[in-house]
N, C-alpha and C positions, 0 to 999 in steps of 0.2 A: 454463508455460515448458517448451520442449522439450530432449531428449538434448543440440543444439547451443549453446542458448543457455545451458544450465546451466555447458556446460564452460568456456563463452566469460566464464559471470561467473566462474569457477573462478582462469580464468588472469590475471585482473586482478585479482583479491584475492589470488593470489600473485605477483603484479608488484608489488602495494602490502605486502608480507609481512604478511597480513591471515591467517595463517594457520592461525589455527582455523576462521576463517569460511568461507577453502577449501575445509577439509577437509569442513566439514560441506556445502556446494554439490558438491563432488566424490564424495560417499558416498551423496547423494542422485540423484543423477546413476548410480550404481551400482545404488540401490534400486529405482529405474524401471528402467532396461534394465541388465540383470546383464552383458549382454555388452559393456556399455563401460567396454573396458581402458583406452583412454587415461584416462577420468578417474580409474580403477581407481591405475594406476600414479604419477597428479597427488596423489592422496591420499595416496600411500605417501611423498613429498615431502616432502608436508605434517604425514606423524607424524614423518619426520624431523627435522623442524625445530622440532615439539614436544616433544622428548626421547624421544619413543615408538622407538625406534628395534628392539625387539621385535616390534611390529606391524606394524610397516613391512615388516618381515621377513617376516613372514606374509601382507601385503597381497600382497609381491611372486610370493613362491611361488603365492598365487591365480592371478594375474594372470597367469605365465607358464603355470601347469596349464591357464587358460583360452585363453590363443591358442595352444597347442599343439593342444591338443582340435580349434581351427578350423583350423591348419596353419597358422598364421604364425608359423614358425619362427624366423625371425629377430627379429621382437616379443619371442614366449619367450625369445629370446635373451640379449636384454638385458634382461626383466624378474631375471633370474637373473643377471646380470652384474649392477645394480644392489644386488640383494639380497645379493649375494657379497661388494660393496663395506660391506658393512652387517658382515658376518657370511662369514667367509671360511672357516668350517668349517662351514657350516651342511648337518645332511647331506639334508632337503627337497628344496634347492634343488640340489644335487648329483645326487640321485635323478631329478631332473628331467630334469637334460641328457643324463644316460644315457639317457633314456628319449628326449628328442630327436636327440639326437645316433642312437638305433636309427633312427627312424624314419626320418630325412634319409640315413642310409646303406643303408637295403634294397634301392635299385637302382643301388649301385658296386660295377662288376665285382670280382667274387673278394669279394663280401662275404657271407655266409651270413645269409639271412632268420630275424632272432629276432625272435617278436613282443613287444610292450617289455610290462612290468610293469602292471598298474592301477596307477592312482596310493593314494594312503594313504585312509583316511577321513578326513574334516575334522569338527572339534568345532564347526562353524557351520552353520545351516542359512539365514541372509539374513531369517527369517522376521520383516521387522521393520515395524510396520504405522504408524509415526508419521516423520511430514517432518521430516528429520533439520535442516532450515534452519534451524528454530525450538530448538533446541538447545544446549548449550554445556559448557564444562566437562568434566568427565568422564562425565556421564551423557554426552554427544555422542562420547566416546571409547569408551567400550564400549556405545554403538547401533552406532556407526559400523565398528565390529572386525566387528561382526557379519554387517554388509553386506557388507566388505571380503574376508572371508576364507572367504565363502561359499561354495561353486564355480559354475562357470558351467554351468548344465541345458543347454545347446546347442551344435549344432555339434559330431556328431560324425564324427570322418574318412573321409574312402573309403580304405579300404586298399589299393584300386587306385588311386590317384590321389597318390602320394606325389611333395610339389615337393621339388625341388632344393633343395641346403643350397649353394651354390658354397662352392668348397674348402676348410670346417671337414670337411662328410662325409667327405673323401678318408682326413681325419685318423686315428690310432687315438685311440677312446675316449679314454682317460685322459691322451694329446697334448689333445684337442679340446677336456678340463675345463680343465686346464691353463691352456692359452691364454686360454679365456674372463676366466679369475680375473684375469689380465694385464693384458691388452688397455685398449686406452679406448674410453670414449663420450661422445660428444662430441653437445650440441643446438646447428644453427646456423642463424643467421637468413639473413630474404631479402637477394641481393645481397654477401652476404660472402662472398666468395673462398680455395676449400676448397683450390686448391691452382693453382699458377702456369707457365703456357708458359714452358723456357727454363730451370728450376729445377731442380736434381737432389733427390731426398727421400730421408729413411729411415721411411719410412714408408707402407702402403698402407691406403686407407679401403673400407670396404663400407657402402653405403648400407642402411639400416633403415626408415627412410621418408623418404617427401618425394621432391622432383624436384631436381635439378641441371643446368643448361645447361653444354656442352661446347663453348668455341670455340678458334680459333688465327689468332692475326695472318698476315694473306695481305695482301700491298699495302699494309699502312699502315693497315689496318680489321681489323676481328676479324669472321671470320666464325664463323658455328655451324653445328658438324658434326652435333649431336644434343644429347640429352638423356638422362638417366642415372633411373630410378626404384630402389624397393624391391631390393634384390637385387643390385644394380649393384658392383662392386670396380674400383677405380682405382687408381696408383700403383704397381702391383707392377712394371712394368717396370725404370722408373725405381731401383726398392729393388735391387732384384737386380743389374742391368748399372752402374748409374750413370750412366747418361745422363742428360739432361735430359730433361723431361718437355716432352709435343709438343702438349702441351693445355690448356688452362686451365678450370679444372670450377669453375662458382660457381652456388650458391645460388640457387634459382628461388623459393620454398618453405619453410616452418619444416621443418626436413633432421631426420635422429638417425641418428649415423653410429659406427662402431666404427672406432677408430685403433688399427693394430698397426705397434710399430714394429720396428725390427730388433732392438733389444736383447730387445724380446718374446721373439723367433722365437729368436734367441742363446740364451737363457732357456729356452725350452722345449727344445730342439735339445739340449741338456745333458742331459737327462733322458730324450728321445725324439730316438733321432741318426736317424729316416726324416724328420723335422720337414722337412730343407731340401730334400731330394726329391720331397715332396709338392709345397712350393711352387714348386721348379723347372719341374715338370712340370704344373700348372696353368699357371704364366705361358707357357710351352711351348707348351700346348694353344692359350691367347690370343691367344702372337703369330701364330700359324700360321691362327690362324681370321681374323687383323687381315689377313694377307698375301694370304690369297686373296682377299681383299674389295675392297683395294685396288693389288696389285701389277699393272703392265702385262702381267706374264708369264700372267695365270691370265684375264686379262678376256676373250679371247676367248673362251672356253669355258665348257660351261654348268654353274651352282653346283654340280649332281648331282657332276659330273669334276673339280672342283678339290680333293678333298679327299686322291681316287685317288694323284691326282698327288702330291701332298705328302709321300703314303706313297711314296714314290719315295727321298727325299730320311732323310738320319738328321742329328739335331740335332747343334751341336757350340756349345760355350762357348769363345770366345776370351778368354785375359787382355791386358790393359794392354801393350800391346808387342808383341803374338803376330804372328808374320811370316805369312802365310796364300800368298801367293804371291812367287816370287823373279823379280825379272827375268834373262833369260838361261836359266830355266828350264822345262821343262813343267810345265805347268798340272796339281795332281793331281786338278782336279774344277772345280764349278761352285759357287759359295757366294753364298749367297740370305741376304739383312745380316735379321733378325727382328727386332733392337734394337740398340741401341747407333752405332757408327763406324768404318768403314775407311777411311784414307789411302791414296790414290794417289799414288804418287813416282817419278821416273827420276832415274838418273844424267846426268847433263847433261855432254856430253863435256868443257864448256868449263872441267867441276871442279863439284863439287857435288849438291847434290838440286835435282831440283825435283817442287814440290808440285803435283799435276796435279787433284787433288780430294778431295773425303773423299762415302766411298755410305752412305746413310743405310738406314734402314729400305725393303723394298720393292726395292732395287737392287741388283745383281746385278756378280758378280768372275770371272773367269777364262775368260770367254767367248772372248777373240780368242785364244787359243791353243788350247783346246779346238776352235774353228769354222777351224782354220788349218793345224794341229797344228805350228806353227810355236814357239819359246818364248815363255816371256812376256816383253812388251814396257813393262812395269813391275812395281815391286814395291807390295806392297799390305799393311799392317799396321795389327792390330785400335791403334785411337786411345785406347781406354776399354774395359771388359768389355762385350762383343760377343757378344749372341746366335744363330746363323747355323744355315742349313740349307744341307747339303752332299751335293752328290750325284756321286759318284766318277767318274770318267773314260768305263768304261767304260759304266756307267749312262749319263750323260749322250750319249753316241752313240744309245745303242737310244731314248732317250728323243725326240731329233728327227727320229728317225726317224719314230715312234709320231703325235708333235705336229708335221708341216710348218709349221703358224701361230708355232709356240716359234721353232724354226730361223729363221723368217722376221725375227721380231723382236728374234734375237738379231744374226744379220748384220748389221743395222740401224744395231744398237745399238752393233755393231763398230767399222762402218763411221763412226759418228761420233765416238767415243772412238780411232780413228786419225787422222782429220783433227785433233782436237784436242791430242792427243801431240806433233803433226808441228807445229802452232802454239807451243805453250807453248814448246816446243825451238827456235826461229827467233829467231836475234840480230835483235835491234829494230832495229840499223840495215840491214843488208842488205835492200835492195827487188827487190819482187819484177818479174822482168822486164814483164808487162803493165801493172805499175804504173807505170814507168818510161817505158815510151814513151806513155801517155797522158799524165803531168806534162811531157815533152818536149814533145809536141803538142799542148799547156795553152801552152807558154812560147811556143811558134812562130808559134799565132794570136793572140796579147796585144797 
């Protein structure tokens, strides 16, 4: 029986809670290829649920020294997130993350290169020469420690080749332990639905493994934008602005996913007040990479230049309310919506507001004044916490100068959001003279 099959009877003698007999198909599955963590970590499950909850401990610390060693970080991640949940002062597993959390940080800027610590010696060396299947009881408990807590002989890193930790590395160390201790993890199956188009959350997920399909209702169908693997973080927009969320991410896959919710980040933020900065300025980084990907304003131009541009532009957070343009006044800039909602409103002479739209992500404010230098011809006010990218007055002239194709497509853009001003404002019953003599000259030949 092979590495696969072994795991596969693993995980149905722990669907049946058969779980001594797991543990010993899980450990043996270890004894053949040392380097298979999953069943590494099924096992530590499995002394869980046998009261071993010491070894478990120890299986996990294995388990997470061994994918670290191969650089899946986020695996060690959560084998020490597990183990944590076991044992929350355990200091092993502690020593670990630091030692992760060095390595995922050696290439963010302003971070000085330490190289991280050997790990400890282990009192296990794996040497264990009989089929743990055949097994049981306690001899099958201390064969099985044996195997478990071994280290993994392979796979060792390139030190030039360090992957990304997406934004735990950004974190400080002892923010990063923190949070881990926190956080959740979550295993989820195929087809169930991690998170919902239309929905505001407090919460953002970072995928561990497994795949997720990403779609959004367009016409009455859901179509799919993509698909999310290992590494992937979702939700943070959403956490931060309150918006609703523009996607619906479900399940392709058996998932294992890390859920941080706000009271997490709350939580730690108490202790480490750069906590919500970090995450500002990741989701920051996000929506800005979302923007040039899909904004009309960046399309004509080639991906090298869209980021140039950006740097043009400084970030601003709107609150619940925040007035961003006045009508009757100069426009102080150009504001490019990154998440969240603006309102378009006029005074309507006849008494009142009226509601002329609301600019989602990707669409653009203050353009017919800047393109006209005339005032502005409505007011505009953040709906919800509004993420925006704002580019000052001045900037924004040298800027169309620079891009002809921007100027092009903002006049455009002008141009239709004046026609439309000029409609929403037009008493319903007044007709329009063309219209008029055609309905005449309708009644004349009847």
């Amino acid at each position: 029986m092979n590495e696969s099959s072994l795991r596969e009877l693993g995980m149905d003698l722990l669907e049946d809670r058969q779980f001594e007999r797991a543990l010993a198909v899980f450990a043996e599955a270890v004894r053949r290829v040392p380097a298979d963590h999953r069943a590494r970590m099924q096992a530590a499950r499995c002394l869980v649920e046998l009261g071993e909850r010491e070894r478990a401990v120890t299986t996990y610390h294995a388990c997470a020294e061994g994918l670290l060693r191969r650089d899946y970080l986020l695996s060690a991640m959560a084998a020490c997130k597990l183990g944590l949940e076991l044992a929350p002062q355990e200091r092993r597993l502690k020593d670990t993350l630091v030692r992760l959390h060095a390595r995922a940080a050696r290439n963010v800027a302003g971070r000085a290169s330490v190289p991280p610590p050997l790990p400890p010696e282990t009192l296990y060396d794996g040497k264990v020469d009989t089929d743990l299947m055949g097994l049981s009881g306690e001899e099958l408990s201390d064969r099985a420690i044996e195997v478990l807590a071994a280290p993994d002989p392979g796979g060792s890193a390139n030190p030039n080749d360090r992957p990304p930790l997406p934004l735990f590395a950004d974190l400080e160390r002892e923010a990063f332990i923190d949070l881990v201790g926190r956080m959740g993890y979550r295993s989820i199956r195929p087809e169930e639905v991690v998170s919902t188009e239309g929905e505001a959350t407090d919460r953002l997920h970072v995928i561990v493994a497994g795949k997720a399909e990403v779609t959004r209702r367009v016409e009455g169908e859901d179509r799919t934008l993509g698909f999310l693997g290992g590494g992937s973080i979702f939700g943070e927009l959403s956490l931060l602005t309150g918006a609703p969320t523009t996607a619906t991410v479900t399940a392709v896959s058996d998932i294992e996913v890390f859920e941080i919710r706000r009271e997490h980040l709350n939580a730690v933020a108490k202790s480490f007040p750069s906590m919500p900065q970090v995450l500002a300025t990741f989701a920051q980084k996000r929506m800005e990479r979302n923007l040039t990907a899909t904004s009309p304003l960046f399309q004509p131009m080639p991906e090298s230049e869209r980021a140039a541009l950006l740097q043009r532009f400084s970030f601003r957070a709107l609150q619940p309310g925040e007035t961003v343009l006045v009508e009757g006044e100069h426009s102080p800039g150009l504001f490019l919506v990154l998440a969240g909602e603006l309102v378009v409103q006029k005074d309507d002479p006849a008494g009142g507001t009226v509601r002329l739209g609301v600019l989602r992500e990707g669409e653009v404010a203050g353009e017919i004044s800047l393109l006209t230098g005339l005032r502005a011809t409505a007011t505009v006010v953040s709906a919800r916490k509004t993420a925006t990218s704002f580019l000052a007055r001045a900037a924004f002239h040298e800027l169309v100068k620079t891009y002809p194709h921007i100027k092009k497509y903002l006049e455009q853009l002008s141009d239709r959001r004046l026609k439309q001003i000029g409609e929403a404002l037009r008493p319903a019953e007044i007709i329009d003279a063309d219209e008029l003599l055609t309905e005449s000259e309708g009644i004349g030949t009847a």
